[in-house]
C-alpha positions, 0 to 999 in steps of 0.5 A, a space after each residue: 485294293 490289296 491291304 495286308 495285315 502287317 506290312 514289314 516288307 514297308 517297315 524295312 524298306 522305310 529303314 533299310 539304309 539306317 538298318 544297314 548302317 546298324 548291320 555294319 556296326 555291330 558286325 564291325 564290333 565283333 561283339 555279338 553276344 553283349 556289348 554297348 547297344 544292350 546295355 543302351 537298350 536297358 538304360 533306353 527301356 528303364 527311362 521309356 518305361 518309367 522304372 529303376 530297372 530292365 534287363 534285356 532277354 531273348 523273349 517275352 516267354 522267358 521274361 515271363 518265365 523268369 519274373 515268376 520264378 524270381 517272385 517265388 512261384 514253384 510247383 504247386 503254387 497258382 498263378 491267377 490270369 485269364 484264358 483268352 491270352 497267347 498261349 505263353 501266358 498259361 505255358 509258362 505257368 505250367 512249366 514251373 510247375 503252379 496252376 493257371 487258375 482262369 478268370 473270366 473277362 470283361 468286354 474289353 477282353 481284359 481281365 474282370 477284376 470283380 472276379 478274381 478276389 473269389 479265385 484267391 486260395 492259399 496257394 496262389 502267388 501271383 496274380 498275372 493281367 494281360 494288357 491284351 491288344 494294346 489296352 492296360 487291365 484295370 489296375 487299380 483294383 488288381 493292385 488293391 486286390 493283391 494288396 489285400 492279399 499280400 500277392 504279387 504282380 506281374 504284368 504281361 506287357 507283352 502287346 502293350 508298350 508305351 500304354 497306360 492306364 491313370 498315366 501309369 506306364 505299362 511295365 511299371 504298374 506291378 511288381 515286373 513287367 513282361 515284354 516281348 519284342 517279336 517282330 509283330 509288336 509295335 517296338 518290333 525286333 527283327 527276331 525274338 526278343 524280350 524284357 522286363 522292367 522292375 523297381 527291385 534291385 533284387 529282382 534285377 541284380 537275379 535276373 541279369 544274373 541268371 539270364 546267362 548262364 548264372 555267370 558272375 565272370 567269366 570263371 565264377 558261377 554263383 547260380 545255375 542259369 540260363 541261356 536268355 539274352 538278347 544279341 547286339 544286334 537285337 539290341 541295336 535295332 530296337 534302340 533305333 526303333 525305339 526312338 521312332 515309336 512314339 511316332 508310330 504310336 500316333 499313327 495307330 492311334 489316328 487309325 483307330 480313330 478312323 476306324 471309329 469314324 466310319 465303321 457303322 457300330 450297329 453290327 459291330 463292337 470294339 470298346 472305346 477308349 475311357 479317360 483313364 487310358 492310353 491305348 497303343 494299338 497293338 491290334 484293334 479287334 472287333 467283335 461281329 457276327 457271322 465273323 467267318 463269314 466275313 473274314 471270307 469276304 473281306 479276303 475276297 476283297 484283298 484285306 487280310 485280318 486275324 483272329 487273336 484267338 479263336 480258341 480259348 487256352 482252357 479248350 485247347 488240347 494242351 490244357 486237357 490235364 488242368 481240369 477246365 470245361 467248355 462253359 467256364 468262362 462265358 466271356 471268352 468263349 462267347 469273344 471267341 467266336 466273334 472277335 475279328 482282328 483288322 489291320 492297323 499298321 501304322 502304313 495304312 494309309 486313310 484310303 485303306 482304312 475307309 476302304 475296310 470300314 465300308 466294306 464291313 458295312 457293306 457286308 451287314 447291308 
């Protein structure tokens, strides 16, 4: 049996005569720069997302990017997230100019909020939880956290739309949420793509504002800007598959459950979901031993898998200059070494599922 990783070979073919439908529109408008589907994308995220605001970019990166910069984060400042993320998370920081200052993590890979008070120094702005694989970080105590300390917060979202945590949606949580819309995400584009959501106008009104090119009108400038927007193109097909995630979500989420059912925890680790959560799915990762091992053996037997990341960005060459050492961050690196990403499409079908789960069991045999 072979079982891809992702599957969006499926994705377009399940689509494929709405998405040329989408194609014949856009390009028939001749609006492919701006035009009605982002505007429709933006009052459909704001309402999705619970919030007064989104403004619709080219990529999570810049919604990142841009969400610290509109709350002040300038050269020299710190910005306080965790070490086990993608890489955006830290590179963003660095190119403003702030420091990363790392915080270890909890079981679940999220960040461990009993850690972070003793990270706080005078410089730090933000503090920046990312809601890896799905899951949202413990926010009420972020939130008491930054209350105290009269500290931002921006959430990097960027895996985990349509998530919550105490009922709280994802991206309305803080001060800015940060999505992106590759083609990888649940709400996948069919390129580069990103948002942020927001309750201040002042952050929005900036934001769409800078994203291009800082242009009030065609002949006014007020602000030198960027070049960060999402195409229509991008924007109509999220509109689409928008209104299909719910629906996709539900099917990452019985997939979970099956994986839950059949793989034999003796060996193998993956949190469960608590009562105050409602976890999405982007990935399921399990932690295991001898994880290299069996990553060979489940190739053998035709499952692809991932490894979401084998190195922490503290250890990564790039981050040499940020003064960090192996043993810092325990947590991480110990994850590091076994955690194992399975396939959890939503076109998994449960023979697929069972068949992954029995034969990591086998493999512990």
């Amino acid at each position: 049996m072979k079982v891809p990783y992702v599957n969006l070979k499926k994705q377009y073919l399940s689509e494929k005569k709405y998405l040329n439908k989408i194609f014949d529109d856009v390009l028939f408008s001749g609006n492919y720069v701006g035009g009605k589907y982002v505007e429709n994308f933006e009052n459909n995220i704001k309402k999705f997302c619970k919030t007064k605001y989104c403004v619709s970019l080219n990529s999570g990166t810049d919604a990142l990017t841009m969400a610290l910069h509109l709350l002040g984060v300038r050269r020299g400042d710190e910005v306080i997230t965790t070490p086990n993320s993608f890489i955006a998370s830290t590179s963003v920081i660095v190119h403003l100019g702030a420091k990363p200052v790392f915080v270890d993590v909890l079981d679940d890979q999220n960040i461990n909020p009993e850690l972070i008070e003793r990270k706080i120094s005078k410089k730090t702005k933000v503090i920046m939880p990312v809601h890896l694989t799905g899951r949202v970080c413990k926010m009420d105590k972020v939130i008491k956290i930054a209350k105290k300390y009269n500290l931002k917060i921006v959430e990097d979202a960027a895996q985990a739309i349509g998530s919550k945590y105490n009922g709280m949606m994802s991206g309305s949580i803080g001060d800015v949420g940060c999505f992106s819309a590759h083609p990888l995400k649940n709400l996948n584009a069919i390129g580069d793509s990103g948002y942020l959501t927001t309750n201040s106008k002042r952050i929005y009104d900036l934001a769409k504002d800078l994203r291009n090119h800082g242009m009030t009108n065609r002949d006014k400038i007020k602000n030198f800007g960027y070049v960060s927007r999402m195409d229509n193109l991008q924007a109509a097909i999220l509109n689409y598959r928008l209104s299909k995630l719910p629906k996709i979500i539900n099917s990452r989420r019985k997939n979970y459950k099956i994986y839950k059912k059949y793989l034999k925890r003796k060996n193998i680790f993956f949190p469960d979901e608590t009562k105050n959560e409602f976890n999405t799915y982007h990935t399921f990762v399990i932690q295991v031993p001898n994880r290299d091992r069996l990553r060979k053996y489940l190739s053998r037997k035709g499952i692809g898998t991932s490894i979401h990341y084998p190195i922490p960005i503290h250890l990564q060459p790039a981050s040499k200059k940020l003064g960090y050492k192996r043993g810092d961050f325990i947590k991480t690196e110990s994850q590091s070494k076994k955690i194992l990403t399975l396939p959890i499409n939503q076109y998994l079908t449960e023979k697929e599922l069972i068949y992954i789960s029995e034969s990591i069991n086998n493999f512990y045999k």
